[in-house]
N, C-alpha and C positions, 0 to 999 in steps of 0.2 A: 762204709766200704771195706773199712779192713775188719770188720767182723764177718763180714759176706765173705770174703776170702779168707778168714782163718778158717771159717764152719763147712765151705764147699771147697776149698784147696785148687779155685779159678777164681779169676775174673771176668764176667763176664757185664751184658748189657743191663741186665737188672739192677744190680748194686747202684748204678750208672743215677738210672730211671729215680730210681728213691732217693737218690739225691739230689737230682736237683729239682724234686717234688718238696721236700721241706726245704730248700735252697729257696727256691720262689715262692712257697707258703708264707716263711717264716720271716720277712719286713709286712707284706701286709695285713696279718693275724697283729701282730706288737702295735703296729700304727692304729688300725682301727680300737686297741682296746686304750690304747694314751690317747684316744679322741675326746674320751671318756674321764680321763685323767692328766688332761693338760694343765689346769692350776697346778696340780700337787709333782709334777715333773716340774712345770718352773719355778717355782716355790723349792725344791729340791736342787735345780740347778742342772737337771740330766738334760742332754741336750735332744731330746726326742723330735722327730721331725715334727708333731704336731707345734712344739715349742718353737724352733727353730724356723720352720718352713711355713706354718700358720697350717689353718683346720682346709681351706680349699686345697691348695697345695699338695695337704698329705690326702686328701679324697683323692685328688687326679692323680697321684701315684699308686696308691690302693687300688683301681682301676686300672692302671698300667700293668701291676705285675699279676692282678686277676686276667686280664686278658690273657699274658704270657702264660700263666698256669693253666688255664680251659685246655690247650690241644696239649699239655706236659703230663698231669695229669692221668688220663685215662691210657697214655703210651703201657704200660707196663703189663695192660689187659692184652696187649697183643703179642707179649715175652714170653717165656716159659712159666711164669707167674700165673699164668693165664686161669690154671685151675684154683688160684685162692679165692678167697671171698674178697677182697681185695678188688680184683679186676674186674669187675662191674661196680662197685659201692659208687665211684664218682656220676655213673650215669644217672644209678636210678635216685642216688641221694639229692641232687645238686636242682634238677627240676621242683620237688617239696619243700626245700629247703625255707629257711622262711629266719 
């Protein structure tokens, strides 16, 4: 956000939008990859939620803030952003996705 406003000299709702698209990405992107590496986080001592909260747990919250993310997401397509490549990539990516 403050790089959006040092480089455009506003504020506006964009800067907004892309935050808190990696605000909501960025627990459940980290959780699903310590799904994968829950021995070696408690073996380490880090207290990751797969460690902490057990593998269901951190599923039904990976799920929780996927849902929040589906309608956050694609908002920024309908900002002034509109003409980036950006502002489609979540629709047509997200069906293929695999």
């Amino acid at each position: 956000m403050i790089g959006w406003a040092a480089a455009t000299g506003s504020m506006g709702i964009e800067p907004i939008l892309l935050f808190l698209i990696v605000f909501v990405w960025t627990p459940p992107h980290f959780w699903a990859l310590a799904l994968y590496r829950t021995e070696d986080y408690a073996r380490a001592g880090i207290p990751m939620l797969p460690v902490v909260a057990g593998a269901e747990e951190t599923r039904r919250q990976i799920l929780l803030y996927t849902l929040v993310l589906v309608p956050v997401g694609p908002r920024h397509g309908f900002s002034a952003m509109r003409g980036s490549p950006m502002a489609s990539s979540p629709l047509w990516r997200a069906p293929g996705w695999r």
